[in-house]
N, C-alpha and C positions, 0 to 999 in steps of 0.2 A: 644356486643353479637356476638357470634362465631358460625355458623354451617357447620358441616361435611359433607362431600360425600367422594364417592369413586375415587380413580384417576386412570386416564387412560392415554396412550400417541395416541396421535391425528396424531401423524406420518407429520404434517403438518411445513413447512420450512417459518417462517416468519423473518429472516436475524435479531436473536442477541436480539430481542422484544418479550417479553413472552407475552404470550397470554392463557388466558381460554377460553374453552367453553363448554355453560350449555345450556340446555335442554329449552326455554321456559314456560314449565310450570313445572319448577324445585323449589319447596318450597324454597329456598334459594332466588332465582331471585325474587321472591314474598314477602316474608320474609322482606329481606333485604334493597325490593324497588330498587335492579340492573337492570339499562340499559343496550342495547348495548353500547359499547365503555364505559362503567364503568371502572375505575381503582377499582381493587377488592384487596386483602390482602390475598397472601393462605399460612397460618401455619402447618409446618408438625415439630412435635417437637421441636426441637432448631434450627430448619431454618426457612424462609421466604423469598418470594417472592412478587412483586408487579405487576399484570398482565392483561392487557386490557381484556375486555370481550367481546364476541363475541356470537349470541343468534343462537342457533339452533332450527326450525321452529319442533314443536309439532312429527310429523310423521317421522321424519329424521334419520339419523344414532344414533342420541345421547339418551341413556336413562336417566330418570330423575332423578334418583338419582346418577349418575355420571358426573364426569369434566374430559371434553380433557384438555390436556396439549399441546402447543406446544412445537416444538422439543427443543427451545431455551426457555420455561416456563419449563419442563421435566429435563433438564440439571440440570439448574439450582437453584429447588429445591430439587435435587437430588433422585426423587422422583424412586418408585420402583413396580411392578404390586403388588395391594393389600394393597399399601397403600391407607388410608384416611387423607385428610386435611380440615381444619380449613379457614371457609370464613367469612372475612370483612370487614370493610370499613375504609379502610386508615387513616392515618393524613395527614391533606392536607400538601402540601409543603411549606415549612418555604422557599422557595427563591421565592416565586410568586413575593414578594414586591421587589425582588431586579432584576428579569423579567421587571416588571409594572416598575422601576426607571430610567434602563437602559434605553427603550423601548423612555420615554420620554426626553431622552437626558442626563441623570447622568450618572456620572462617579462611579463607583464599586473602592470598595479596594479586597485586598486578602479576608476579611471574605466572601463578598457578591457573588465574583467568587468559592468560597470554597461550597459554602451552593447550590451552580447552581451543581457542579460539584456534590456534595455527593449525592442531589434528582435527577440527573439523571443518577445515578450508581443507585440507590435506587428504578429507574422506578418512580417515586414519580411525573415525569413533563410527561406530552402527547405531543405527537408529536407535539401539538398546540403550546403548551408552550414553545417548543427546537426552532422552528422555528422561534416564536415571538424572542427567546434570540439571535438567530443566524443572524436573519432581523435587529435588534437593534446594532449589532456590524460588519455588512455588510460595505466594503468601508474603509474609515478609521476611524470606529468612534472606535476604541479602539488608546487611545494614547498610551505612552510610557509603563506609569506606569502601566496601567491598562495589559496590554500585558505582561509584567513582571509578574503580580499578577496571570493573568489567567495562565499563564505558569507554575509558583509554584503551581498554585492549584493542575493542570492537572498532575504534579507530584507529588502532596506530597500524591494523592489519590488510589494511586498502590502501586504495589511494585517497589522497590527501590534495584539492583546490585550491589555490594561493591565487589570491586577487590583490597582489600587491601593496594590503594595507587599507585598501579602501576599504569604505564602511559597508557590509552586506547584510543587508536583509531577509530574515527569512521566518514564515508558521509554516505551524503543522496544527492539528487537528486530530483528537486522540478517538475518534470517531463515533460511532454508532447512533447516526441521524441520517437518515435515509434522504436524499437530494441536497443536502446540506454541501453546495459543491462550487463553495466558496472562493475558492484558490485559484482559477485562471481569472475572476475578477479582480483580487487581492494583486496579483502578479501585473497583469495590465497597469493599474492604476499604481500601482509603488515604482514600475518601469517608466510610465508615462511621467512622475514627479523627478525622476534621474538618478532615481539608486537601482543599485546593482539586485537583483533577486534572483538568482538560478537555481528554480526549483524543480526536484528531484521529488516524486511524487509513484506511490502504490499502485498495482492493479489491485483488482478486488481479489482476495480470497475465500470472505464467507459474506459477502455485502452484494447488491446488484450492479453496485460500480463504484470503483478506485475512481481516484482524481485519473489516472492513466488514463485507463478505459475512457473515462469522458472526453478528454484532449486529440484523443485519438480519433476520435468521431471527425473531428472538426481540422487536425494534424500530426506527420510523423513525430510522435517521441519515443522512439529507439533510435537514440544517439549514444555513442561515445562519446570519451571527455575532450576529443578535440573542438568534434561538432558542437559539445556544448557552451564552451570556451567560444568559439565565433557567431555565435548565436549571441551570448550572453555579452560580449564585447560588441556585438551592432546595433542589439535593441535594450539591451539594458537587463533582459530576464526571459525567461523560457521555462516551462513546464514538459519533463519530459520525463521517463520511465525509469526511477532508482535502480533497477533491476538488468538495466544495458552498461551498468556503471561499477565499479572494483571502489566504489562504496559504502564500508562498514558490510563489505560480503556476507560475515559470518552469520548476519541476518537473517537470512535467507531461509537460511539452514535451522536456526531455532526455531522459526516461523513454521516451517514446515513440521516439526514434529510438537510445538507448540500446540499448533489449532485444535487436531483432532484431538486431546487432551484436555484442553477447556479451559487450564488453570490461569489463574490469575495473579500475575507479579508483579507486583510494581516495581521494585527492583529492575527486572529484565524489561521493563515498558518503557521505564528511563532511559537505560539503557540503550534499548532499539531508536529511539528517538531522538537523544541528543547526539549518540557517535553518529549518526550520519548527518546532524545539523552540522555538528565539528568537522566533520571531514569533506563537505560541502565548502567549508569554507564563510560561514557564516557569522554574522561579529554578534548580530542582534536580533531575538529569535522572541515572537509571540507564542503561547500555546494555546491556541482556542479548546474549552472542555467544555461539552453541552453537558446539563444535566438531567437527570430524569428518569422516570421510574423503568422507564422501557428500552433508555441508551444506555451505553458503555458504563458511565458514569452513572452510578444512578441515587448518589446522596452528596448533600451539600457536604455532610462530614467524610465521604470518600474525596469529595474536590478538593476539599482542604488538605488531606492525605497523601493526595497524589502530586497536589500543587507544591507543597513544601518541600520534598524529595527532587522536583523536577527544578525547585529554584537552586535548592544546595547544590546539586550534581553539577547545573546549567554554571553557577560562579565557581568550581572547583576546575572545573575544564575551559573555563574560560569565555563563556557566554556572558551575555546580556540577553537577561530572559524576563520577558515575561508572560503573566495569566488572565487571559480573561473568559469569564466563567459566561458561558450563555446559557439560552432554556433550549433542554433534549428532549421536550417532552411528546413532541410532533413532527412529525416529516416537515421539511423545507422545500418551496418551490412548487411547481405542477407538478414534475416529474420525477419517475424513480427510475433508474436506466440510464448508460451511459448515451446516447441520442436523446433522448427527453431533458436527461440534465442539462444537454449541448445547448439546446434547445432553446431551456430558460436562462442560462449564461449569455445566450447570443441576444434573447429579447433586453434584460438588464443592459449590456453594454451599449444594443441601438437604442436606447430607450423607448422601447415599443410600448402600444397601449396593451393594459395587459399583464405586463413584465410581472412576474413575483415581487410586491412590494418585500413579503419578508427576505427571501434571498438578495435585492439591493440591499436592505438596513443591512443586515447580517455583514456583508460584503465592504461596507461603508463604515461599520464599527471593528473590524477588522484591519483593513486600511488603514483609517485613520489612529486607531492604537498604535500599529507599526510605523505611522510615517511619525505618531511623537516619540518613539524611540532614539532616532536619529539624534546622533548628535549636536546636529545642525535644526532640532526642527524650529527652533527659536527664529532663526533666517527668513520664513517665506514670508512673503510682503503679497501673494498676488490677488487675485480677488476673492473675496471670501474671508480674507486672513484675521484674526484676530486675536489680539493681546493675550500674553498667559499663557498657561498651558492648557492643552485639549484641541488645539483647533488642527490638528490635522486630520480630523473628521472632516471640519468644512473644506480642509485642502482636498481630500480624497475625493466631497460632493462636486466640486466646481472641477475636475479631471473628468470623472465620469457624465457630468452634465453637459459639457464644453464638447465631450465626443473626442479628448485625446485618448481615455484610455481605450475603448472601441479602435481609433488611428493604430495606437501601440499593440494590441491583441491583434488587430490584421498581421502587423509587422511580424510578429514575432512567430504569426502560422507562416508567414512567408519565408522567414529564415530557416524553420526546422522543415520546410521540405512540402509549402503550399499549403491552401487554406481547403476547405471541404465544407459545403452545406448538408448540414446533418440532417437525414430523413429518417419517418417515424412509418413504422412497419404497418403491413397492407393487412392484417387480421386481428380483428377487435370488437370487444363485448362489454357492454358495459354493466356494474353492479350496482342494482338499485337499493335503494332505501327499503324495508319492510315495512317502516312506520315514518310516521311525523316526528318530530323532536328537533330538538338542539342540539349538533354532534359537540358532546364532549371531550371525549379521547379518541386517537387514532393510533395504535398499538403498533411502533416501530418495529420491535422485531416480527409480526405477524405479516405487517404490508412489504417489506421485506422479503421475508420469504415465499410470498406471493411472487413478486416481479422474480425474483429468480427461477421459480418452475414457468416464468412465461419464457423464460428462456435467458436471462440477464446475467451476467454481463458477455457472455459467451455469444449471445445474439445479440450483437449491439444496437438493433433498436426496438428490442424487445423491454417490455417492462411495464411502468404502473405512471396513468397520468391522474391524478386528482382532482378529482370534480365539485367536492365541499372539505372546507378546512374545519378548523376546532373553532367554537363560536357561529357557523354558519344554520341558518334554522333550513330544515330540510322537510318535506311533504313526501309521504308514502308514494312510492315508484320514482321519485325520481331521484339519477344517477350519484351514486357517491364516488365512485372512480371507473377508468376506463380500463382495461388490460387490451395489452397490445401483445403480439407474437409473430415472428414469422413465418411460421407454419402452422396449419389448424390444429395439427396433434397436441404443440405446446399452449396453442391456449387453449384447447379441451380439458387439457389437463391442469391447469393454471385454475380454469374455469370451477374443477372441481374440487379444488382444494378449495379457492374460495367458498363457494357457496357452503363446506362443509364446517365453516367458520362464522361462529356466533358473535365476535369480540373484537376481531378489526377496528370498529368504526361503535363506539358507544353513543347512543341518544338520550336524549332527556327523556325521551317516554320509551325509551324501548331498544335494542340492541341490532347490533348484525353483524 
């Protein structure tokens, strides 16, 4: 049984989870026998949607014969002012039992991972149910095979880039390095040598800035796959927002009930990172992993852990993969923030005085890893070139020196939709030294979370610029970093988290 109302949009942001909401004493909700938090079924001609419910209390904003939409339920059924849709009650989900098998210790083939992956593109599992599957595969409880299977799933369930055979290039970066914001240089400089790179790149979720965020500073990346298709056919590569793109979708979705959770799977980390390399379309894939007490990674023997899994999975689906291990043990660059890191991307490319020495190496040993992937790297003759292997370091240096890839990174802001100089926000205070010493340690997840309460990435040119690095000798009072904000509120309050922090910034004589 199906019944109508009218739709409306609810203007409500519920991150990518559609959602209705109905009136309480709305005939439908009666009718129907819907709860709150009901998965409901709303039909508007040849589309459908599947959308938790939400009850609005008799007197409230909602009339009773209408349904809000949220802004991610609205999208998505494509819905339009004056439309009406069709309400009812779901098929429950054909992967509960393979939820329930996991849960108890079994092992899943590709069908079972397939059927998780389709109901929750379908909305068909509640956030109960994502979690229970996500809890169940927490740690290592996905082996080989099973990681392989969930990986094909998680690709075979989007769309899928065909670059006709040509050789594609592509890293990732499994993160937790604070400016580490490597990728629109990497990208320039592999475009500027004449391979293909179309990279598909994060906002932040718990960081001060995704590669997104940062790109976005400087140019549009929300494209779809056409636009990125003639982007990536004029300039050779583009950085633009995984997230505007169908994919390896089902991403999304585990991310989302992922985070707040905390857990840690390498299984599912594999997983998230090679089906979307594979469905990018990518032949030959680097993995940069920083390591260190304070990042993602934070042991040589986790590296090796995570590196072995990402190489089996990477040749079982069909990659060319490889690892290279760098140091996490300190923030990269001046800046922390998506316009700070824009910032130091743009100093690197004009080769300004100045520039982050370590953000160029980083940048340069990144490149140059990936351009000796090529199958072809043996071929370049041009200046710089030399015998053996390794030397697509020096090919990478003589691009970025030369001022092609600078040329190529204009290019490619001008194909996604114009170039933008990024500016650094009008409110700022800087945090001095307590003592003399030698700054030791600079604690990633603390400065981090710093530039986020100034407001990051949310205010994009909010966040943390760096005044003394690891090694640098510093004199009581003066500044070890700047915070920036756009509003005084957020750096007041920025302001006092820091000061309420002892361990930020370790000294040889003394702390802060």
């Amino acid at each position: 049984m199906t019944e109508m109302l009218a739709l409306v949009p609810a203007g409500i942001d519920t991150y990518r989870q559609p959602v209705v909401y109905m009136n309480e004493d709305c005939h439908i909700c009666r009718s129907e026998g819907f709860a709150a938090l009901t998965r409901v079924r709303i039909d508007l001609g040849d589309r459908w949607i599947i959308a938790i419910l939400n009850i609005v209390q008799r007197d409230a904003w909602l009339g009773v014969d209408h349904a809000a939409l949220s802004v991610a339920a609205w999208a998505a059924l494509g819905a339009r002012a004056g439309d009406r849709g069709a309400f009812s009650h779901p098929e429950p989900p054909v992967s509960a039992s393979s939820i329930r098998a996991k849960a108890y210790g079994g092992r899943l083939d590709q069908a079972g991972f397939a059927a998780i992956v389709r109901d929750t593109l379908d909305n068909r599992l509640s956030d109960i149910d994502l979690a229970a599957f996500i809890t169940a595969c927490a740690g290592d409880r996905l082996d080989l095979a099973e990681t392989v299977a969930l990986t094909r799933a998680m690709q075979d369930a989007g769309q899928t880039l065909d670059w006709g055979g040509r050789t594609v290039l592509d890293k990732h970066c499994v993160g937790g390095l604070p400016g580490n914001r490597t990728t629109p240089l990497v990208v320039a400089i592999i475009a500027a040598a004449g391979y293909l790179i179309p990279k598909t790149s994060s906002r932040a979720i718990t960081s001060p800035a995704g590669t997104a965020d940062t790109m976005e500073v400087m140019a549009p990346v929300t494209l779809d796959a056409a636009a990125l298709r003639r982007v990536v056919e004029a300039e050779g590569g583009c950085v633009v927002w995984g997230g505007g793109l169908a994919l390896s979708p089902a991403d999304d979705h585990f991310i989302r009930v992922e985070r707040p959770l905390d857990f840690d799977s390498t299984g599912q980390l594999v997983a998230s990172v090679l089906s979307k390399k594979a469905a990018a379309g990518a032949t030959h894939v680097l993995i940069d992993m920083p390591v260190g007490p304070t990042a993602k990674v934070r042991s040589p023997e986790a590296a090796e852990r995570l590196g072995t899994r990402l190489t089996q999975v990477g040749a079982a689906v069909g990659l060319n993969l490889a690892l290279h291990v760098s140091d996490g043990s300190a923030p990269v660059g001046h800046g922390i923030g998506p316009a700070l890191e824009a910032i130091d991307v743009l100093a690197v490319l004009r080769r300004a005085p100045g520039a982050p020495a370590d953000l160029r190496d980083r940048a340069l040993d990144l490149a140059g890893r990936l351009l000796d992937l090529a199958p072809d790297a043996g071929a370049w003759t041009g200046p710089g070139a030399r015998t053996g292997p390794g030397q697509g370091r020096f090919r990478a240096q003589a691009l970025l020196d030369s001022g092609a890839a600078e040329a190529k990174f204009m290019a490619i802001c001008a194909a996604q939709g114009g170039f933008r100089e990024p500016e650094m926000a009008a409110h700022r205070i800087e945090i001095p030294a307590p003592g003399a010493g030698v700054v030791t340690v600079i604690d990633n997840r603390r400065i981090a979370r710093i530039a986020k309460l100034a407001g990051a990435p949310r205010q994009k040119s909010a966040g943390i610029r760096l005044l003394a690095r690891v090694g640098d000798r510093v004199e009581r009072g003066q500044p070890l970093y700047e915070l920036l904000a756009e509003t005084p509120g957020e750096l007041a309050y920025a302001h006092a988290y820091a000061e309420s922090q002892s361990d930020v910034f370790l000294l040889s004589g003394g702390m802060t």
